[in-house]
N, CA, C and O atoms as a GROMACS GRO file, in nm:
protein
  340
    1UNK      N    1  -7.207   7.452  -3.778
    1UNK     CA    2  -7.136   7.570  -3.733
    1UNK      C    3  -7.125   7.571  -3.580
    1UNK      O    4  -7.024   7.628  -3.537
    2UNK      N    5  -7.209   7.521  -3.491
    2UNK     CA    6  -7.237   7.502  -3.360
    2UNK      C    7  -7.147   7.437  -3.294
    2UNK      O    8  -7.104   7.475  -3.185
    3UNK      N    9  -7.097   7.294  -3.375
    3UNK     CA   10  -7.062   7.219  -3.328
    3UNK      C   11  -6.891   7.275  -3.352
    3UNK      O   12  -6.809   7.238  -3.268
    4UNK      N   13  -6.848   7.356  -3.457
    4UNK     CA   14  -6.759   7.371  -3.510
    4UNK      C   15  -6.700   7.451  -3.389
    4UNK      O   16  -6.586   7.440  -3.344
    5UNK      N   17  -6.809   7.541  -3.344
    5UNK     CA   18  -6.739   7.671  -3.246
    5UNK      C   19  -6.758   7.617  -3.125
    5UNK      O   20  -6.754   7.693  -3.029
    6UNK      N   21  -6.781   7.489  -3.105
    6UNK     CA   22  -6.789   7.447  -2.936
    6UNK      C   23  -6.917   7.445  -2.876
    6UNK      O   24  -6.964   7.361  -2.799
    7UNK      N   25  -6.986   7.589  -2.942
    7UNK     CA   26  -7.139   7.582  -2.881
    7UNK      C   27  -7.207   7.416  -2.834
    7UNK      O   28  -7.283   7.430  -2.738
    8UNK      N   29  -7.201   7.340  -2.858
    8UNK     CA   30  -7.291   7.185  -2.892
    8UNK      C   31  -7.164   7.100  -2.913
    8UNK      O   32  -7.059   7.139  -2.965
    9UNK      N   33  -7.193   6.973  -2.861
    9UNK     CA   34  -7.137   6.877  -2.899
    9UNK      C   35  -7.164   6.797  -2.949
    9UNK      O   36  -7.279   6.768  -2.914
   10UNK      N   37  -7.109   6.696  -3.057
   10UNK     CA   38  -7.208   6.604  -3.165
   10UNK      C   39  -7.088   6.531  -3.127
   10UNK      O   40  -6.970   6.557  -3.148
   11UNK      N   41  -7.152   6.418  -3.058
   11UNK     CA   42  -7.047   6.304  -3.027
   11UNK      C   43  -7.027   6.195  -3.155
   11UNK      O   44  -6.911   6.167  -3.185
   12UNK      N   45  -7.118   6.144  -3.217
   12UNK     CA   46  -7.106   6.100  -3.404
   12UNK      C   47  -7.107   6.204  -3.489
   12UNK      O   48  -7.100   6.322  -3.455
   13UNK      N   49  -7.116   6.156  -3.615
   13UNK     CA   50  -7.111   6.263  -3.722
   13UNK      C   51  -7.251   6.339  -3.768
   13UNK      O   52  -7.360   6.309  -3.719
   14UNK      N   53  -7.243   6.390  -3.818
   14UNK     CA   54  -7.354   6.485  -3.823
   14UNK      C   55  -7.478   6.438  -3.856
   14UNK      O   56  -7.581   6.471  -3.797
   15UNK      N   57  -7.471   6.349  -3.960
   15UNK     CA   58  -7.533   6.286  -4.027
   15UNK      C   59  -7.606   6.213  -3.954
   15UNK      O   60  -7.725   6.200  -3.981
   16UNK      N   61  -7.558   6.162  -3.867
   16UNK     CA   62  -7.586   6.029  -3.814
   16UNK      C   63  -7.653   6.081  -3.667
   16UNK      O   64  -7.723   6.006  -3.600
   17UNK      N   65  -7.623   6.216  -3.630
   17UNK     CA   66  -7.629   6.262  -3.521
   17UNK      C   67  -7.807   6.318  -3.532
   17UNK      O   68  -7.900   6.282  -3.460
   18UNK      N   69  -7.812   6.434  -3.670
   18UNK     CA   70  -7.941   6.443  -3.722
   18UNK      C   71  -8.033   6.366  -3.734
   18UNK      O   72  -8.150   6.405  -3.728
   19UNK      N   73  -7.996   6.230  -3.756
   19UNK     CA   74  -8.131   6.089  -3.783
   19UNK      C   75  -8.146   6.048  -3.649
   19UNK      O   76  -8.254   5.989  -3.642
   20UNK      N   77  -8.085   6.051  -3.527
   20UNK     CA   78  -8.070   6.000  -3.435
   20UNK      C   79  -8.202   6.113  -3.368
   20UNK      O   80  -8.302   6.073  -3.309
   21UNK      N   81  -8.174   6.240  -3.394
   21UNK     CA   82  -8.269   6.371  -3.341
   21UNK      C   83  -8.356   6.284  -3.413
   21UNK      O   84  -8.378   6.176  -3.359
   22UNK      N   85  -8.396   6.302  -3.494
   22UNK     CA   86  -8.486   6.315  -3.607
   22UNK      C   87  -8.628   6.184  -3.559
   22UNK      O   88  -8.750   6.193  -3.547
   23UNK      N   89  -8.525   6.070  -3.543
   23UNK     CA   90  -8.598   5.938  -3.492
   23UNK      C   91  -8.654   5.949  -3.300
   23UNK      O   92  -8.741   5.888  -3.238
   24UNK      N   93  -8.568   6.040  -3.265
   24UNK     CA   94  -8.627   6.058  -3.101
   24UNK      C   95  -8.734   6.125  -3.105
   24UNK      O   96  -8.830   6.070  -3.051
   25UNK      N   97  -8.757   6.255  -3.164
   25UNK     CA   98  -8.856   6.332  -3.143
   25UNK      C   99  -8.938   6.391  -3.267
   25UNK      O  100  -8.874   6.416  -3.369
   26UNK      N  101  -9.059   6.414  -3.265
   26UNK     CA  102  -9.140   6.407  -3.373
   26UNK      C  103  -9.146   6.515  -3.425
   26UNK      O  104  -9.250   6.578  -3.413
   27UNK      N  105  -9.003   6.586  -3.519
   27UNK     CA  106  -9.005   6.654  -3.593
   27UNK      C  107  -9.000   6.700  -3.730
   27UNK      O  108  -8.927   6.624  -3.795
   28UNK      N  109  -9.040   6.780  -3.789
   28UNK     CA  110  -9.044   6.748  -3.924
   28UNK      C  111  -8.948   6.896  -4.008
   28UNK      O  112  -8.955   7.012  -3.968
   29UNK      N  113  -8.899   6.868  -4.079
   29UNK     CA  114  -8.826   7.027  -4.162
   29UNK      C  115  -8.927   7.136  -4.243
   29UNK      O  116  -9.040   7.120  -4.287
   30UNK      N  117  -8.858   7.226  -4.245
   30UNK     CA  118  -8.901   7.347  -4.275
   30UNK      C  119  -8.891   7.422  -4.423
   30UNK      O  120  -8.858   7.541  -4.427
   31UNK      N  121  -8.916   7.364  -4.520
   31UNK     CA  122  -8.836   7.347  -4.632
   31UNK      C  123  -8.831   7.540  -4.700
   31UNK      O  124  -8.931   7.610  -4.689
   32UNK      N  125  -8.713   7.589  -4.758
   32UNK     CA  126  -8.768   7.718  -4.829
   32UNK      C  127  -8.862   7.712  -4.928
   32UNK      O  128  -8.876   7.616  -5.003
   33UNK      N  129  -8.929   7.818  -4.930
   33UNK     CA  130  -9.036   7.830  -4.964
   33UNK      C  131  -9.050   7.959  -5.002
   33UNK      O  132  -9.011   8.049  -4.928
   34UNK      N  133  -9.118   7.988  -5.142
   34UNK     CA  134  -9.165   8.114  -5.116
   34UNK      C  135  -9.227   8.198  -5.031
   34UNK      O  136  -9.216   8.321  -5.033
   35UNK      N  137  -9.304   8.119  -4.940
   35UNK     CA  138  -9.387   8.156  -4.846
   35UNK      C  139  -9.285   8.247  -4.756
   35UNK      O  140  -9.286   8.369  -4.735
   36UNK      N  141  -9.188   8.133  -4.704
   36UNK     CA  142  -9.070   8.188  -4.651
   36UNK      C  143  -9.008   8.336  -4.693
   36UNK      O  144  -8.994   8.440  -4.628
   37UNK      N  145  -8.976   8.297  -4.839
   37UNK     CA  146  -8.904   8.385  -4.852
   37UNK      C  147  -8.983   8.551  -4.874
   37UNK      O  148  -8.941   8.666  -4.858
   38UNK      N  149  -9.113   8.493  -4.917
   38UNK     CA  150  -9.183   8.631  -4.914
   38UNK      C  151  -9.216   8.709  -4.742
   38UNK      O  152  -9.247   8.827  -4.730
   39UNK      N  153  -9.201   8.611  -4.627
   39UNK     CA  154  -9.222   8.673  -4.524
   39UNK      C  155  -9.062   8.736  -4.458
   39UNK      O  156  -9.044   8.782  -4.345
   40UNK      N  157  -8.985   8.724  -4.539
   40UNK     CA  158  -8.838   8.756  -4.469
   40UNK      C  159  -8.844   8.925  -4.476
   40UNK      O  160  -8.772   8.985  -4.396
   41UNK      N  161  -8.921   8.997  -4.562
   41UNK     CA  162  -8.904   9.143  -4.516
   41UNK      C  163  -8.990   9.182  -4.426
   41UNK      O  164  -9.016   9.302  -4.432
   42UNK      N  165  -9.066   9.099  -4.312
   42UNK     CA  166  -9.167   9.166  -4.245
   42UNK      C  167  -9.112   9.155  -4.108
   42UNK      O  168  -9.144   9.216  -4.006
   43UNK      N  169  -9.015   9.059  -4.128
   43UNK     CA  170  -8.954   9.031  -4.009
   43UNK      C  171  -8.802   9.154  -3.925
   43UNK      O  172  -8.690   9.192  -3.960
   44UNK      N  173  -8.862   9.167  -3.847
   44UNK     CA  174  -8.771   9.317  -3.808
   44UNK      C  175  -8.665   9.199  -3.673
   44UNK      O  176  -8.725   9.114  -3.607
   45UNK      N  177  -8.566   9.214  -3.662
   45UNK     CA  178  -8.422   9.176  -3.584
   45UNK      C  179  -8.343   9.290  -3.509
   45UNK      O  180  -8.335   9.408  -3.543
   46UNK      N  181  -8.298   9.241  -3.423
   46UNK     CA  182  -8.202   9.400  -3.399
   46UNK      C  183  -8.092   9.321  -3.446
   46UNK      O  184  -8.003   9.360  -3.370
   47UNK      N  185  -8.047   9.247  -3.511
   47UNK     CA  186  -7.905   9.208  -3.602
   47UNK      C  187  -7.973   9.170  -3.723
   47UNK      O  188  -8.094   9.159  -3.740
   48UNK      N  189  -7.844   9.145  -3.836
   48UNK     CA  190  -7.882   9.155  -3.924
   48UNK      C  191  -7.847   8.992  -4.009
   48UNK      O  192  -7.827   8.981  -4.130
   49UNK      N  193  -7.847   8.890  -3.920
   49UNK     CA  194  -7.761   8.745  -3.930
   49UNK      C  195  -7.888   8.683  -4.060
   49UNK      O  196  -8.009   8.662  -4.053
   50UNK      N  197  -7.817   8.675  -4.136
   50UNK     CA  198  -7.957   8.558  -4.272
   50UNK      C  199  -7.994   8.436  -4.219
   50UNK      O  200  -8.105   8.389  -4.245
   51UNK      N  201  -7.910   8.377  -4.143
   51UNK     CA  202  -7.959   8.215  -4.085
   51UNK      C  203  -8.093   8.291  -4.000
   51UNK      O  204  -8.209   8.277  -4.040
   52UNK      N  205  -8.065   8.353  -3.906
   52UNK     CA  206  -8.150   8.398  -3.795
   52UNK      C  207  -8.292   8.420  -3.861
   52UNK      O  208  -8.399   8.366  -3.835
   53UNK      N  209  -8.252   8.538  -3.974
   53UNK     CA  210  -8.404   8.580  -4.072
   53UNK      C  211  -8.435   8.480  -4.149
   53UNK      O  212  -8.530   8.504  -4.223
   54UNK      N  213  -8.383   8.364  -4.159
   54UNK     CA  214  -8.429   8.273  -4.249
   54UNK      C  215  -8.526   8.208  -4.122
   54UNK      O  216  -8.637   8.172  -4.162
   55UNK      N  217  -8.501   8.187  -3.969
   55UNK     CA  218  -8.598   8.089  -3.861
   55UNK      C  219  -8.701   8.143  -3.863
   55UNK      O  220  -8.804   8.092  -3.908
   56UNK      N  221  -8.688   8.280  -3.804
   56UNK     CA  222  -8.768   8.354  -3.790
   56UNK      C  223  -8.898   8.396  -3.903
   56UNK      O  224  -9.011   8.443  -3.891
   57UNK      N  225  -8.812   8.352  -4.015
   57UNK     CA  226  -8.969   8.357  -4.084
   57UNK      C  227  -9.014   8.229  -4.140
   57UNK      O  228  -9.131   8.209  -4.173
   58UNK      N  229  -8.898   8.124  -4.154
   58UNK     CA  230  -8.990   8.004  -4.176
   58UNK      C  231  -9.092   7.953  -4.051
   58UNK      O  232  -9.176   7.862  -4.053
   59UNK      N  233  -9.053   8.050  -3.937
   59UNK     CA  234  -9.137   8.009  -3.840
   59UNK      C  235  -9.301   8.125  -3.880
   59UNK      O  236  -9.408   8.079  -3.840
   60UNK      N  237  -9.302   8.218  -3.930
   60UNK     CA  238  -9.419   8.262  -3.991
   60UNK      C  239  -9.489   8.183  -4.077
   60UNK      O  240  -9.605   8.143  -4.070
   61UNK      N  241  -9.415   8.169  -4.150
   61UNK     CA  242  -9.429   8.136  -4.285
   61UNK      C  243  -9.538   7.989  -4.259
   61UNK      O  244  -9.643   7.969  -4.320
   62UNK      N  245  -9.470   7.886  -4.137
   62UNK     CA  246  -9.545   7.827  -4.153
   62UNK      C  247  -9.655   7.817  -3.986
   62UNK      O  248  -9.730   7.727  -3.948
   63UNK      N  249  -9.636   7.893  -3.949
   63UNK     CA  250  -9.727   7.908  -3.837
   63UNK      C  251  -9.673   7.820  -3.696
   63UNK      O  252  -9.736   7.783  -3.597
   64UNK      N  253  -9.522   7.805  -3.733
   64UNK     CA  254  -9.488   7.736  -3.596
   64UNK      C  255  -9.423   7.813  -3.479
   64UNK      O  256  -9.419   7.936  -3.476
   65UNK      N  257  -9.360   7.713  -3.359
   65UNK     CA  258  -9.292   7.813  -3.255
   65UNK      C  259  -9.151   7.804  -3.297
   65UNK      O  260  -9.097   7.722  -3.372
   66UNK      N  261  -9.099   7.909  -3.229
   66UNK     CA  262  -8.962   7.890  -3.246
   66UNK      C  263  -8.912   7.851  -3.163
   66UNK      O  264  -8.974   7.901  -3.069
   67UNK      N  265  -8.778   7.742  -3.090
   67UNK     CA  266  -8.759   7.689  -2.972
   67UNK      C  267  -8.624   7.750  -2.968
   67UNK      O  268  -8.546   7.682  -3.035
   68UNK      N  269  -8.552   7.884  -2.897
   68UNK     CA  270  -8.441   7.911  -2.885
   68UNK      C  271  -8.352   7.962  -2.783
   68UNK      O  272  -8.410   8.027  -2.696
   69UNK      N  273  -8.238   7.952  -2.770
   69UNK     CA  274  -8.178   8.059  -2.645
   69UNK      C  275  -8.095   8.142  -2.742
   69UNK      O  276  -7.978   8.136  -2.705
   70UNK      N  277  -8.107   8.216  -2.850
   70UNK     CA  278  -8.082   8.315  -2.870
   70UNK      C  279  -8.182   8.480  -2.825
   70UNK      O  280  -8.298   8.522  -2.826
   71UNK      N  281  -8.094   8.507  -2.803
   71UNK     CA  282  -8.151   8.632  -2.691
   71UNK      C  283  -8.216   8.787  -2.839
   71UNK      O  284  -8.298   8.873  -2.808
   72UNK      N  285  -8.167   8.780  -2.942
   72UNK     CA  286  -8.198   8.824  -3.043
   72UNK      C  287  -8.356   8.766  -3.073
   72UNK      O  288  -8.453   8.841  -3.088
   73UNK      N  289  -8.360   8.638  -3.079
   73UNK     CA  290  -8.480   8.583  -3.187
   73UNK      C  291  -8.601   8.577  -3.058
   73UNK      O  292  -8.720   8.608  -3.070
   74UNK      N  293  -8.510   8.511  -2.892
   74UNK     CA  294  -8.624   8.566  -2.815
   74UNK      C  295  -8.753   8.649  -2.845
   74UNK      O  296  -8.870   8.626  -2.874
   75UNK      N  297  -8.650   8.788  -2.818
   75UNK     CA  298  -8.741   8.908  -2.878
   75UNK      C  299  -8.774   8.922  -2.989
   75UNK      O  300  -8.806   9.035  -3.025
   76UNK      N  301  -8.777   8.824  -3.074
   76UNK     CA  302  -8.829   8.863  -3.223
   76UNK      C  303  -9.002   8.884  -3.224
   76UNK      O  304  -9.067   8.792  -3.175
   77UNK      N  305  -9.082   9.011  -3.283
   77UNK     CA  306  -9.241   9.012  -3.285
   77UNK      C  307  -9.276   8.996  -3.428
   77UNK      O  308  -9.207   9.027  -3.526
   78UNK      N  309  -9.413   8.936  -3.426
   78UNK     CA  310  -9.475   8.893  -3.518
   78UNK      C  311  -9.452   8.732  -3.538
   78UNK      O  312  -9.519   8.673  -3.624
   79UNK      N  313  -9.330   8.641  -3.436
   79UNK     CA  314  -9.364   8.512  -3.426
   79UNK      C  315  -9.416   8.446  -3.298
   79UNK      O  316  -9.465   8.518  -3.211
   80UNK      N  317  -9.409   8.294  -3.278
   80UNK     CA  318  -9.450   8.232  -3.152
   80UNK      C  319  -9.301   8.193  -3.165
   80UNK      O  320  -9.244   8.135  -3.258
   81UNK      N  321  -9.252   8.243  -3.044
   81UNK     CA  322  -9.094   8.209  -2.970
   81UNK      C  323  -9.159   8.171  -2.829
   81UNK      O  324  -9.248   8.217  -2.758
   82UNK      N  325  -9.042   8.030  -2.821
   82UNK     CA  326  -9.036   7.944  -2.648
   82UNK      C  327  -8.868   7.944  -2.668
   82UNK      O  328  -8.794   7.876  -2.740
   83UNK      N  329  -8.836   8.068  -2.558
   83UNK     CA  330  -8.691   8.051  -2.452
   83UNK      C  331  -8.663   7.932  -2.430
   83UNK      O  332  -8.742   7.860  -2.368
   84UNK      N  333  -8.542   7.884  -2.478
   84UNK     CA  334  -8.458   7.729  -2.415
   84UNK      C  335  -8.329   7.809  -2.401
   84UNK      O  336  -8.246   7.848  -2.483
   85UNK      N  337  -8.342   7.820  -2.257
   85UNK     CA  338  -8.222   7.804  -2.196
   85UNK      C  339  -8.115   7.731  -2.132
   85UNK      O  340  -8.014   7.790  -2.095
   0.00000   0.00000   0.00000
């Protein structure tokens, strides 16, 4: 969607662009989870976006940070958020 609206540029295809992340830096996915999904009502937003409530609590859910420049999830409480601006 990022790449669609200009936000980001993905100079290969997505696919290829993701393994390329994936192989640089030592990250791993976030899979849904009940865990997840049971922490999505504790999580308070001042919008109401499902992608957003879905980070925000797989980042509970599993005890990680969140790395963002959305100015919404910034301020999100009850997780560990790091500003990339």
């Amino acid at each position: 969607m990022l790449s669609r609206k200009g936000r980001i540029k993905i100079v290969d295809d997505f696919a290829a662009w993701v393994a390329d992340a994936l192989s640089r830096v030592p990250l791993s996915e976030a899979p849904l989870t009940f865990e997840v999904a049971n922490a999505l009502p504790t999580i308070s937003l001042p919008h109401a976006d499902p992608a957003d409530l879905f980070l925000a609590a797989s980042a509970k859910a599993f005890g990680l940070t969140l790395v963002t420049a959305d100015r919404n999830l910034i301020h999100a409480q009850g997780i560990s958020v790091m500003a990339n601006s």
